[in-house]
C-alpha positions in Angstrom: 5.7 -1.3 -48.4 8.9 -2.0 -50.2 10.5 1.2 -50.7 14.0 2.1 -52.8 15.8 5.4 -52.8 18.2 6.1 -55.4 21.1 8.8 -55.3 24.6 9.0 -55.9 26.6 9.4 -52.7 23.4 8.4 -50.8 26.1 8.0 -47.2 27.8 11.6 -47.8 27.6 13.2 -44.7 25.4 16.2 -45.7 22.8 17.9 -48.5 20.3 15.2 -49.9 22.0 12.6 -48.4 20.9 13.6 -44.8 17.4 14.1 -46.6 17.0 11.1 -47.5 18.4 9.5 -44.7 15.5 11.0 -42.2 13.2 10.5 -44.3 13.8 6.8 -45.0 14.6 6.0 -40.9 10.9 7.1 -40.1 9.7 5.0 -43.4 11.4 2.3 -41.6 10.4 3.3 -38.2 7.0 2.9 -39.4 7.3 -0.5 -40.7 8.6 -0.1 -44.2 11.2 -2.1 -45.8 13.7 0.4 -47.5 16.4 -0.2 -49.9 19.4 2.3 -51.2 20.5 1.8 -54.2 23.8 4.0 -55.4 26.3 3.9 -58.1 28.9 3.9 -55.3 27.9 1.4 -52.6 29.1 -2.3 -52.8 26.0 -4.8 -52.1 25.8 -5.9 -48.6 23.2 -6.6 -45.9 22.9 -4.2 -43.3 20.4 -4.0 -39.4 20.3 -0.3 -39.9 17.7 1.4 -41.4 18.2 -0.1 -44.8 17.6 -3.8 -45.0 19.8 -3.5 -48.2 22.3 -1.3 -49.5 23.1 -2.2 -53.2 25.6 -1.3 -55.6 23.5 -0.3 -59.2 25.7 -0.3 -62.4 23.6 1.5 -64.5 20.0 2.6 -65.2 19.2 -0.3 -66.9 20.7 -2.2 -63.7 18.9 0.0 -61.5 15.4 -0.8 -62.9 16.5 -4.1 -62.8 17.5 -4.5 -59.3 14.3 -2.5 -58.3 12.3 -6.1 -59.9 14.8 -8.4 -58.4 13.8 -7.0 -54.7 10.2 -6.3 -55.6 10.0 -3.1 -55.0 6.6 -1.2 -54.5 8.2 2.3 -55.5 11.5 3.2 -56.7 12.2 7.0 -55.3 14.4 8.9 -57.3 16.9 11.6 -56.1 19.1 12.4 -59.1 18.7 11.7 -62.5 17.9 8.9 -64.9 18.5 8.8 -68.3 16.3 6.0 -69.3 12.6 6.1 -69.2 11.7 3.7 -66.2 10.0 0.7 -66.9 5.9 1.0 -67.3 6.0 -1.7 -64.4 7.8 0.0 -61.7 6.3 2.8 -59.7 8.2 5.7 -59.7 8.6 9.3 -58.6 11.4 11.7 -58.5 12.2 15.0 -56.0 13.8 17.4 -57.3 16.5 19.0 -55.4 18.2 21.5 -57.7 18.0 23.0 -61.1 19.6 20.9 -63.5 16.2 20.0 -65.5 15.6 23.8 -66.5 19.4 24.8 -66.4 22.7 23.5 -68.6 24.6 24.1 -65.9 23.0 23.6 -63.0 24.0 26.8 -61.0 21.5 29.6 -61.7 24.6 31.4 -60.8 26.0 34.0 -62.9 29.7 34.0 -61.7 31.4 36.7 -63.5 28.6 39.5 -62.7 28.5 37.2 -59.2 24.8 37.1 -59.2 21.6 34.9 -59.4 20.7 34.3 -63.3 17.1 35.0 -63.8 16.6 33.9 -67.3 14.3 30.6 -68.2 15.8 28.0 -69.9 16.3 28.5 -73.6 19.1 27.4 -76.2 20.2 30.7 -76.6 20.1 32.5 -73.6 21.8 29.0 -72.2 24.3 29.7 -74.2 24.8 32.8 -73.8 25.3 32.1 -69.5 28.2 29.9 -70.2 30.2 31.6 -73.2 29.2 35.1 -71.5 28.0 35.1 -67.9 30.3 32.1 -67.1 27.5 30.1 -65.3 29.1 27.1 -66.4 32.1 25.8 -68.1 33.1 27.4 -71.4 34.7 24.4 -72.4 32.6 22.8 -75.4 32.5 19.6 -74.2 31.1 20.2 -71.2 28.8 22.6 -72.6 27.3 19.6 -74.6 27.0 17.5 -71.7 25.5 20.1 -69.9 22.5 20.5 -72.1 22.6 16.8 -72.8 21.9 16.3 -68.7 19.1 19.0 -69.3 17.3 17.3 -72.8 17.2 14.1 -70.9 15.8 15.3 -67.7 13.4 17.2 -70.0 12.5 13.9 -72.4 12.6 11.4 -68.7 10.5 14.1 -66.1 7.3 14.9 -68.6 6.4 11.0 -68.1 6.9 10.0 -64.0 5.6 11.8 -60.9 7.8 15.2 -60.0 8.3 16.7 -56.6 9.4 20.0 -56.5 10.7 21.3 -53.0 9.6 25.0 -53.6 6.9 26.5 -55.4 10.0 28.5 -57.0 11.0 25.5 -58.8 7.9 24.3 -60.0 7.5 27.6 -61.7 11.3 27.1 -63.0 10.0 24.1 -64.2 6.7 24.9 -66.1 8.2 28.3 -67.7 10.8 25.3 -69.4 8.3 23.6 -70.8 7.6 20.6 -68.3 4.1 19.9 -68.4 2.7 21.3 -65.3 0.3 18.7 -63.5 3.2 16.5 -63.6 4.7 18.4 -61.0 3.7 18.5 -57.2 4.8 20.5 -54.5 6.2 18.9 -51.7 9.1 21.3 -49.4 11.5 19.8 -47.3 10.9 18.7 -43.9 12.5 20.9 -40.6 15.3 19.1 -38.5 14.1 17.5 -35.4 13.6 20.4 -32.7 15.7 20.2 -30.1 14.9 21.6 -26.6 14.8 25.6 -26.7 17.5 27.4 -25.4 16.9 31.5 -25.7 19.8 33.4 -27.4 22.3 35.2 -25.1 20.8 38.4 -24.5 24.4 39.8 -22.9 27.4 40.3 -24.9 28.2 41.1 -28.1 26.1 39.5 -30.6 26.9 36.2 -32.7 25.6 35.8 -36.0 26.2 32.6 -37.4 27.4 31.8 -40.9 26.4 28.2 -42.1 27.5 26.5 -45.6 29.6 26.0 -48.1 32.4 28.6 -48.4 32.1 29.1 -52.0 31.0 32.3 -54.1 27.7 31.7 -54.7 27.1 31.3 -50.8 27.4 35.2 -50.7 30.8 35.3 -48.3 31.7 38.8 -50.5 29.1 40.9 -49.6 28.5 39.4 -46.3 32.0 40.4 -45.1 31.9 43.6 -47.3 28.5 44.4 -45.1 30.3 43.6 -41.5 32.6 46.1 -42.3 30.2 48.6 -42.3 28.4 47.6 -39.2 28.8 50.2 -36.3 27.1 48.1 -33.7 30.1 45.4 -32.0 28.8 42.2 -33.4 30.6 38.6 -34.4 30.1 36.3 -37.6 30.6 32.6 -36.9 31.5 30.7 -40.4 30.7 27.7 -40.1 31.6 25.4 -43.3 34.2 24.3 -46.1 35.7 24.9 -49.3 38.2 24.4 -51.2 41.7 25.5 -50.4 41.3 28.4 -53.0 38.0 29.5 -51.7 39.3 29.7 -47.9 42.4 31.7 -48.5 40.4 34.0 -50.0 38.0 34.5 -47.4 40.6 34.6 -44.6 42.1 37.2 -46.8 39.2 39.1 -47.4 38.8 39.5 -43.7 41.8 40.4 -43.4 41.4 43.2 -45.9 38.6 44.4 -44.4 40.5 44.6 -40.6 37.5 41.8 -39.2 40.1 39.1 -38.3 38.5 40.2 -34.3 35.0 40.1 -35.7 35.0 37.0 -37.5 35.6 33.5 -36.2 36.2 30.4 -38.8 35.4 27.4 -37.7 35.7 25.2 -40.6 33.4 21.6 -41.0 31.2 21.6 -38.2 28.8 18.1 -37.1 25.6 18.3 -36.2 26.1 18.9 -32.5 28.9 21.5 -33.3 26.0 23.2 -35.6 23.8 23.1 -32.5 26.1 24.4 -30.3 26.7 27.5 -32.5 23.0 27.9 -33.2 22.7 28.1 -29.2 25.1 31.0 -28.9 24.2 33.2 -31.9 21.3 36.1 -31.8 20.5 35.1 -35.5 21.7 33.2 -38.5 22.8 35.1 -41.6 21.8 33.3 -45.0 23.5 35.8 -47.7 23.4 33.4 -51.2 23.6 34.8 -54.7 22.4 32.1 -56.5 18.7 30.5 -56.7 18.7 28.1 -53.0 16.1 25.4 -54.5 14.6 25.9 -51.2 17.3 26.8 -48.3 17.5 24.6 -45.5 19.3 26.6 -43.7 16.6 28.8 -42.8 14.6 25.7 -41.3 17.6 24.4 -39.6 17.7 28.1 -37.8 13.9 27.9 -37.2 14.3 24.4 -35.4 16.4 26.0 -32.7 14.7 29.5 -32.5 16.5 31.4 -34.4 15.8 34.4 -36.6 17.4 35.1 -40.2 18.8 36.9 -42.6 18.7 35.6 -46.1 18.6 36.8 -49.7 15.4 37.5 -51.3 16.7 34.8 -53.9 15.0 30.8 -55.2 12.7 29.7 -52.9 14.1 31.3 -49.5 11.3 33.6 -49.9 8.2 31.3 -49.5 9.7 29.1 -46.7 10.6 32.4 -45.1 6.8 33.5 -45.2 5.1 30.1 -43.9 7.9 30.7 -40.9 8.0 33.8 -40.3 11.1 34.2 -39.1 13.3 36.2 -41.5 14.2 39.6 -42.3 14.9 39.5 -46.1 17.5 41.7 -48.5 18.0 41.7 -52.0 21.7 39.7 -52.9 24.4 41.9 -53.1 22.7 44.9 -51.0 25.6 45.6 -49.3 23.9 48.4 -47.1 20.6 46.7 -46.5 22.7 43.5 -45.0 24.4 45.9 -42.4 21.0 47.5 -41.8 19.6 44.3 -40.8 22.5 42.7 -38.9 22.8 46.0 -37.3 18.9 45.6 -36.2 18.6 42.4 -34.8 22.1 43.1 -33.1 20.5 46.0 -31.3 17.0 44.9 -30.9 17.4 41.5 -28.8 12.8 41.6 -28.8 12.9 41.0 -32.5 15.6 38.4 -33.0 13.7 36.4 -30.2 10.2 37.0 -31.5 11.3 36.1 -35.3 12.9 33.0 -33.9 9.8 31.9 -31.8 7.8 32.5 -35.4 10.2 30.0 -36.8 9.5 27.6 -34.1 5.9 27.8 -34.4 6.1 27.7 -38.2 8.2 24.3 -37.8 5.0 22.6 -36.2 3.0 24.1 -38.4 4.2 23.3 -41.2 7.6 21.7 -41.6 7.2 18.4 -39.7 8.9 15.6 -40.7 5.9 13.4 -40.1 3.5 15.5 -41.8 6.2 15.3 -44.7 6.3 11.5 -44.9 2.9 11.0 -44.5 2.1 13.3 -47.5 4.8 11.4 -48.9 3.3 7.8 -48.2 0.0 9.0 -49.8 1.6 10.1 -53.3 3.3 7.0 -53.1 0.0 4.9 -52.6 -1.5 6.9 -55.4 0.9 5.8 -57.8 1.0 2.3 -57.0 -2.6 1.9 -57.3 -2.7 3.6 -60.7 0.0 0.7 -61.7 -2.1 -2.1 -60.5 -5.2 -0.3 -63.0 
């Protein structure tokens, strides 16, 4: 099968880019041809995984180039603003929340909370002139919505995968027409061999993402403070120069500069090595995670989490098993459960053997292309009708 994924910044180093990497190597691996196509590549031949890395203009270019190189399916990752072609197979995942939301945030950053409105003009409107969800400038207010109006007028006619049952629901309380959406969540990390967490010492909890508001680095910090039990936070992750001053100053505030470590962009074998040393992973956002791959990257190397009761943490969290869950911004009931795990060393292991288990069970990342091959097949037939 001749396969194309489209994104924009389809080699970043992280987020769907590493998605759609793993998924298109075992496409690949399986015998597949697979092409990238990004606004920001130049065209050139490649031995890796993609045969062809191509450099697309536009969307009319894009549906173009997806002819020129045959393709059997085009497999979107962002948006489009043109209907594809009726002779091109296509289908789209959905990775976060910009068809249902101007602003793409769910994030209400003056109350600094999850927004938990449906999409309407009004109450849209409201978020960004009120709640601040999104810029308050008018141009980029009409943009926003314009992004939204297309992805409304472009997703009611292809093939939708949503990566949580959360945003499917998003999605049909909007207005998208509902069997036009299927369910398909994001695949676990590879598991690597398991190493038990360190049962002497003080306890590591580790801190993964990007250091920005909505990650929850407030009230994480503000519940650390209050923990009685000797414990340490690993933060692991970036932001802007802003957004790190003022968490190294909020732990400083707080007197946690000897509880907290920073350890700024981490690789994949850095993230590993962290997992390896912490008794859990603490997962504190305040906006709507699409799905939260965090908490399957913890499962994958046995570890239990913490997380908000927010977006679609809460159903990967149940087919895993392996979280202890608090509603964002409970200040009290974060310390409660850091202070639990850090003094019951039975419970962090058992949660992060669930997630384990729960990986095989459910989060494979050959279970997830194969379901993936057999949507595709489907659609390609129905062309060829």
């Amino acid at each position: 099968m001749r396969i194309g994924h489209y994104s924009q910044g389809i080699r970043n180093p992280g987020g769907i880019a590493t998605y759609i990497r793993r998924v298109s190597q075992l496409q690949y691996t399986n015998g597949h041809q697979i092409f990238f196509f990004d606004p920001h590549l130049s065209t050139k031949v490649q031995n890796g995984v993609a045969k062809s890395q191509i450099r697309v203009l536009d969307d009319q270019d894009l549906f173009k180039q997806s002819q020129v190189h045959r393709l059997d399916i085009l497999h979107l990752h962002t948006q489009v603003n043109q209907t594809p072609p009726s002779n091109v197979a296509v289908i789209r995942t959905i990775h976060g929340h910009s068809q249902y939301c101007p602003s793409g945030s769910r994030y209400l950053k003056r109350w600094n909370k999850p927004c938990d409105r449906a999409y309407s003009l009004t109450g849209c409107l409201q978020g960004h002139l009120v709640d601040h969800c999104g810029s308050v400038r008018p141009k980029s207010i009409y943009r926003n919505f314009q992004r939204t109006w297309h992805e409304m007028e472009i997703l009611n006619k292809i093939t939708t995968l949503a990566n949580s049952e959360f945003v499917k629901n998003q999605m049909v309380l909007s207005g998208y027409t509902e069997d036009k959406i299927q369910i398909l969540r994001l695949p676990a990390p590879a598991k690597k061999e398991y190493v038990a967490p360190p049962k002497e010492g003080i306890p590591h909890f580790l801190f993964l993402g990007r250091i920005t508001p909505e990650k929850g680095y407030n009230w994480l910090l503000e519940s650390l403070a209050t923990v009685k039990h000797p414990v340490h936070l690993d933060i692991a992750g970036q932001g802007n120069s802003v957004q790190e001053q003022a968490i190294r100053s909020q732990a400083q505030s707080l007197g946690l500069n000897d509880r907290v470590t920073f350890h700024g962009w981490v690789n994949e074998e850095q993230v590993f090595a962290l997992l390896k040393q912490a008794r859990a992973v603490v997962f504190p956002s305040v906006w709507h995670e699409p799905a939260g791959f965090v908490t399957l990257e913890a499962a994958a190397a046995g570890r239990a989490v913490i997380a908000s009761r927010v977006g679609g943490i809460p159903e990967y969290a149940e087919c895993l098993k392996n979280a202890l869950l608090v509603e964002p911004n409970d200040v009290e009931g974060l310390a409660r459960s850091i202070e639990k795990l850090g003094l019951d060393y039975a419970l962090a292991q058992q949660l992060g053997n669930n997630g384990r288990e729960g990986v095989t069970k459910h989060f494979l990342l050959t279970d997830h292309v194969q379901e993936l091959m057999e949507l595709y097949t489907c659609l390609i037939l129905k062309k060829t009708l």
